[in-house]
C-alpha positions in Angstrom: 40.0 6.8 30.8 43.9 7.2 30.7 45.8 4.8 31.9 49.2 6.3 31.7 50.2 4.5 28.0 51.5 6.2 25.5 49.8 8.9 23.2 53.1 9.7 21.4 55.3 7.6 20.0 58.1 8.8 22.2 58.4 11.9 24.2 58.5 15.2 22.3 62.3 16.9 23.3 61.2 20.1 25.7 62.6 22.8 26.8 61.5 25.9 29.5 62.1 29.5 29.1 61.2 31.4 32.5 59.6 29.1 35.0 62.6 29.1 37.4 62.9 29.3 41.4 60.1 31.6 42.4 58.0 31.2 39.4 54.1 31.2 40.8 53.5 28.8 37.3 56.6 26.8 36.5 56.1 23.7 38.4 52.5 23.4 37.3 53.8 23.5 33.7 56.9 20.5 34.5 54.4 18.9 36.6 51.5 18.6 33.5 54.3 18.7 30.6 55.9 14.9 32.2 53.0 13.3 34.0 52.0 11.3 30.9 55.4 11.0 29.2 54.5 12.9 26.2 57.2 15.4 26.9 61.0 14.7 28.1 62.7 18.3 29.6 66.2 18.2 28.0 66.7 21.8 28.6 66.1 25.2 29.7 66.6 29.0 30.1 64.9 29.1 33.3 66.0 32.5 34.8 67.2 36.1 34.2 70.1 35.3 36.5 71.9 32.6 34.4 73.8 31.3 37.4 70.1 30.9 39.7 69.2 29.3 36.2 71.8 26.7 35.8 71.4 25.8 39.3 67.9 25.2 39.2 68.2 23.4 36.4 70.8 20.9 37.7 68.1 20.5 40.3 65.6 19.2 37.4 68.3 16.5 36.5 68.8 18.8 32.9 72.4 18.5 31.7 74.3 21.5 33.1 75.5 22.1 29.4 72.3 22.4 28.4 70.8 24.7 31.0 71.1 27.9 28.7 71.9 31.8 29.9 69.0 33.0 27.7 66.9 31.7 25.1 68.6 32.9 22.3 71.7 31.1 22.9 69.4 27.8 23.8 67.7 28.3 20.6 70.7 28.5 18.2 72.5 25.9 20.4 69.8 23.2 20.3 69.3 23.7 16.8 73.2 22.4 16.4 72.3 19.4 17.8 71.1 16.1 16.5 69.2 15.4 19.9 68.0 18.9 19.9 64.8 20.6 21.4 61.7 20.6 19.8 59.0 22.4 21.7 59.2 25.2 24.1 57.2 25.9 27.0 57.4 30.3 27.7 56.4 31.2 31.1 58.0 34.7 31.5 56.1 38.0 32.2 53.8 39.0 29.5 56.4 42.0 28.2 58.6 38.9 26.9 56.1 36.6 24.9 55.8 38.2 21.5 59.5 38.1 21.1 60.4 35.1 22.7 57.5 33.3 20.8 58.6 34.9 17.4 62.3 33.1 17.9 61.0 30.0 18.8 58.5 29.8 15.6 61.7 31.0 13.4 64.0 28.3 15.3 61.5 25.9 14.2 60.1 24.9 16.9 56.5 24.5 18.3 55.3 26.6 21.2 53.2 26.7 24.2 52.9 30.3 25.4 51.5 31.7 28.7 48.7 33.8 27.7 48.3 36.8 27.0 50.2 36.0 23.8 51.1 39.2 22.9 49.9 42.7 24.0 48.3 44.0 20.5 45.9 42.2 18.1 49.2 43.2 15.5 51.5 41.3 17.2 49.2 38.7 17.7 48.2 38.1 14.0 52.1 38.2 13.0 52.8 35.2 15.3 49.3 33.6 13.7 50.8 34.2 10.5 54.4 32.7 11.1 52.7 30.0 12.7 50.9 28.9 10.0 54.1 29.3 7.5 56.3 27.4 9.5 53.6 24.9 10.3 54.1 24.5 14.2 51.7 24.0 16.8 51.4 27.3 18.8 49.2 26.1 22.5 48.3 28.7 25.2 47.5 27.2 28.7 44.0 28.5 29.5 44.4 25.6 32.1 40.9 25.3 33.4 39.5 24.5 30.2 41.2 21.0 30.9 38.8 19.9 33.1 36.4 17.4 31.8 33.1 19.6 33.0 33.5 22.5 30.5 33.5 19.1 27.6 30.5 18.4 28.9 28.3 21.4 29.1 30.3 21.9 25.4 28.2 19.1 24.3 24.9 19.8 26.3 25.1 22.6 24.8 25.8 21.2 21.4 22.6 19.3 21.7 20.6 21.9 22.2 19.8 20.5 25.9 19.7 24.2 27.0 17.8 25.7 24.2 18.6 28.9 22.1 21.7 30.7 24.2 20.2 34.2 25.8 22.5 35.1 28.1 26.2 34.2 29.5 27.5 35.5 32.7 31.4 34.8 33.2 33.3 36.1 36.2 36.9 35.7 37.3 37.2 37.6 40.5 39.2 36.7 43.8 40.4 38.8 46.6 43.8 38.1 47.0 45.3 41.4 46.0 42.5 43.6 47.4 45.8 45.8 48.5 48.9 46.9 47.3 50.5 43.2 47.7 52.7 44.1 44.9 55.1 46.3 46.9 56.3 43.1 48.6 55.8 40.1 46.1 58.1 40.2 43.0 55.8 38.1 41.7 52.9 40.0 41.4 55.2 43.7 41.2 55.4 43.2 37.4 51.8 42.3 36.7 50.3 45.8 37.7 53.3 47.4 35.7 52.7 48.6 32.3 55.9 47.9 30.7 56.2 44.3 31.7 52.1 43.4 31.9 50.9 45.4 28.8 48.0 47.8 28.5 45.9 45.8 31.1 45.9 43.7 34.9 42.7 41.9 35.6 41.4 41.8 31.8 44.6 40.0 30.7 45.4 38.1 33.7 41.9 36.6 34.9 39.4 37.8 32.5 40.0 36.0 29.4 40.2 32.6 31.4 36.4 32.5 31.6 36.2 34.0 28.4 38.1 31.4 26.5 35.5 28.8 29.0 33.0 30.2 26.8 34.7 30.5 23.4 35.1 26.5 23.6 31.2 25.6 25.3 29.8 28.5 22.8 31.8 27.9 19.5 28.8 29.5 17.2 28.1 32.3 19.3 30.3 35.3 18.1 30.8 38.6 20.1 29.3 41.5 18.1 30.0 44.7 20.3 31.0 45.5 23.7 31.5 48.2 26.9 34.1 47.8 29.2 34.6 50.1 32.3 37.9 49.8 34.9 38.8 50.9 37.6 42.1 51.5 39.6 41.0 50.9 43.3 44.4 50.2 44.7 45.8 53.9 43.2 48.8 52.6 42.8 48.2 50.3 40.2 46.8 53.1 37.5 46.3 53.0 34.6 45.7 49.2 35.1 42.6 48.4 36.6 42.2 46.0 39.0 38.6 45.5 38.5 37.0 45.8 35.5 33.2 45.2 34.2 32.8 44.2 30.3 29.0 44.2 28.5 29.0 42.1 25.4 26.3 41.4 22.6 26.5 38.7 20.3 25.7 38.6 16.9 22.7 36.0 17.5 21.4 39.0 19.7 22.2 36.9 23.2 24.1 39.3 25.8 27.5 38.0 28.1 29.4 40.1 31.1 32.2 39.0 32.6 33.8 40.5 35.9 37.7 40.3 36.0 39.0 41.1 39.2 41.1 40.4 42.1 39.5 42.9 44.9 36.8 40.8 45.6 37.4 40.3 49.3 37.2 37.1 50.6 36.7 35.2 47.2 39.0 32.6 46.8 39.1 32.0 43.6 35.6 33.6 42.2 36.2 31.5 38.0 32.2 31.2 37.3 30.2 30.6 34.1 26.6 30.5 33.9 25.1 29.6 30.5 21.2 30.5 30.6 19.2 29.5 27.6 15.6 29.5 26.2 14.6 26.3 28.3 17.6 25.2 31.0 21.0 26.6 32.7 24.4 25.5 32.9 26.7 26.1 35.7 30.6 25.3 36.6 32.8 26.5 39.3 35.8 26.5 39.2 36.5 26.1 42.7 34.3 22.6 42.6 35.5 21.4 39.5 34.4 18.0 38.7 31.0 19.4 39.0 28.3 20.9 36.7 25.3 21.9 37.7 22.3 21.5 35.3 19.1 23.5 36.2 15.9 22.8 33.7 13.1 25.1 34.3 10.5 23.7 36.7 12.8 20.8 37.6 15.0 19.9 40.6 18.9 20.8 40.1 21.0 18.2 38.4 25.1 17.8 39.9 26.6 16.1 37.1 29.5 14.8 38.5 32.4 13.6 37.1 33.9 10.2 36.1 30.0 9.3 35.8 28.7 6.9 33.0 26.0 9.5 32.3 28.1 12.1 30.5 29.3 12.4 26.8 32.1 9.9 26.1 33.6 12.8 25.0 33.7 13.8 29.0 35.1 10.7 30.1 37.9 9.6 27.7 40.8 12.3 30.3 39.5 10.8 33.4 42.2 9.8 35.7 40.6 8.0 38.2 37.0 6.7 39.2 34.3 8.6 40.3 34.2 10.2 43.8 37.8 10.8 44.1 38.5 14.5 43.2 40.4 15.5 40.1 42.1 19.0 40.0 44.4 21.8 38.4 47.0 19.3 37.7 45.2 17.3 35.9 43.5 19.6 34.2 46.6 21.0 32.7 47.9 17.7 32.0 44.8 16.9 29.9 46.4 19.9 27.8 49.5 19.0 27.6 48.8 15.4 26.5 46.8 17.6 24.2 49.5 19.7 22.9 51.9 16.6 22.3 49.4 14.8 20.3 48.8 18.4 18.2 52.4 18.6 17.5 52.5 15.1 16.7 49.9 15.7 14.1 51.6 18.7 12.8 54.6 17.3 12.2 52.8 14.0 10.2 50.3 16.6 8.1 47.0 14.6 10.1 43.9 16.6 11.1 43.3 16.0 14.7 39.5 15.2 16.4 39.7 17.3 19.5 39.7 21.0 20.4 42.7 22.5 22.2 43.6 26.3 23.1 45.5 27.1 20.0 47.0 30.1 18.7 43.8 31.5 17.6 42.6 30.9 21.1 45.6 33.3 21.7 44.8 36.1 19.6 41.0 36.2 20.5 42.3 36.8 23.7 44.5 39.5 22.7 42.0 40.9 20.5 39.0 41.1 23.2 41.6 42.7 26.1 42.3 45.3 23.3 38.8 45.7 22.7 38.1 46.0 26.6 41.1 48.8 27.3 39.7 50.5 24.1 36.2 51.0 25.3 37.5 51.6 28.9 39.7 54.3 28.1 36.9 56.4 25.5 34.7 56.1 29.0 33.3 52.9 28.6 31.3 53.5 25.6 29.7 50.4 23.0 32.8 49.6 20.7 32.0 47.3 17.5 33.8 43.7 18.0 
């Protein structure tokens, strides 16, 4: 249970590059990064306009000196100053991460990136690589993963509660931009644009969320080929897809799909994962998310609900508050962030840590499988060797 004491020894010096007025993800990120003091938000490049930026920033009680016109001039500018940033948070449009993230690992500090990371498995191994040689902590905020649920079919799983893995079915698909919503949101105008999204909508934007869901419940279970096929049904949006439909084998001969999409009319959300093995089934919802329903064959259903004194400790240690009252996306992503300090922490002290976060490997397996996806896609959705 948290109880709002300290995990850090004092909060970790933060700063924000994007996230600004407007920003469909920005306040989630202050909101998570603060709630359990392991961050302090001393300042930020938070928009393309530097003047909106500063402004906004005022509003977030950040120094006006320190609310910066770009990163850049943050990075070099903080890195003059005793009290200076450590960690940056980049929530900017995809087009912007590889480079923003490459400054911020060369400026020293440690990152947590908006996925997709990157847009090629290249670029995505370089950052890997300075990473690891500047030794900072690089986190990507595959939010959901917070919630306490996917810990606990991790472990079920882990105890072989469901039996050898056959098949996992993973879908991501809502319905809010079943038409061309882009032509009057900003906010989603870049995401179906090439040069600022990267080779792919759906695959990068919802798709490898319940991929990574199963990355962390499956962590032996590696994919060995796959067949992706897209389509463009809003015209507009080619050549990215707004729906797309991916085949996977792995190489313990279990099979995984995973629908990314955001044409599915009248789904509000549509994040599922359904782990079926040899004896009993796992499912989680996102859209009921302090549940987990348990199905053993030729029993009744189990809700394993959360907070409960039946689950793993390892399910119960990021509670928040008893059980019955509803826990949600904020927490979730606070559960990360706490996450992320304590990863830094350990970083910067040379310590191994005892709990799984979405690191930058988590990153570039994200990378890596969109590439994969796009590549299959585009030779007609043919088998394509992981």
């Amino acid at each position: 249970m948290i109880y709002g004491e300290k995990s850090v020894e004092r909060p970790i010096r933060w700063a924000m590059v994007g996230g600004g007025k407007g920003s469909q993800i920005g306040y989630i990120h202050r909101s998570a990064a603060l709630r359990d003091f392991c961050f302090e938000l001393v300042a930020g490049a938070f928009d393309i306009d530097p003047e909106r930026g500063r402004e906004f920033g005022k509003n977030l009680h950040v120094d006006e000196e320190r609310c910066y016109p770009d990163y850049n001039t943050m990075f070099l500018q903080e890195s003059r100053r005793k009290d200076g940033i450590e960690a940056v948070s980049i929530a900017t449009p995809n087009n912007t991460h590889f480079e923003i993230c490459k400054a911020a690992l060369n400026a020293g500090l440690h990152v947590i990136c908006e996925k997709p990371l990157c847009f090629t498995y290249a670029e995505a191994q370089e950052l890997e690589a300075l990473a690891q040689k500047q030794n900072r902590m690089v986190g990507i905020t595959y939010g959901y993963s917070g919630h306490q649920a996917i810990e606990e079919a991790r472990q079920l799983i882990a105890d072989n509660a469901l039996g050898d893995i056959r098949i996992v079915n993973m879908q991501f698909a809502h319905g809010f931009h079943n038409v061309a919503l882009e032509s009057q949101a900003a906010s989603t105008k870049w995401r179906v644009d090439p040069k600022f999204a990267g080779p792919s909508y759906v695959l990068g934007d919802v798709g490898t969320h319940p991929l990574y869901l199963s990355e962390i419940m499956l962590p032996k279970l590696k994919i060995k080929r796959l067949l992706c096929t897209r389509q463009s049904f809003v015209k507009s949006r080619a050549p990215l897809e707004d729906n797309a439909m991916t085949l996977m084998e792995y190489d313990t001969g279990a099979v995984g799909t995973l629908w990314s999409s955001c044409v599915n009319c009248g789904s509000m959300h549509g994040q599922k994962i359904r782990v079926i093995g040899e004896k009993a089934s796992l499912e989680w919802w996102d859209e009921q998310p302090n549940q987990l329903r348990f199905e053993v064959q030729g029993e009744p259903v189990q809700i394993l609900e959360r907070g409960m004194g039946y689950l793993h400790p390892s399910a119960l240690i990021e509670d928040r508050i008893g059980a019955g009252h509803p826990e949600g996306l904020f927490e979730a992503w606070s559960n990360l962030y706490r996450r992320f300090a304590k990863a830094i922490v350990a970083k910067e002290q040379g310590k191994d840590i005892d709990f799984w976060y979405p690191d930058i490997h988590a990153g570039v397996a994200g990378v890596r499988w969109v590439e994969k996806c796009v590549e299959s896609a585009n030779l007609g959705g043919v088998w394509v060797d992981y």
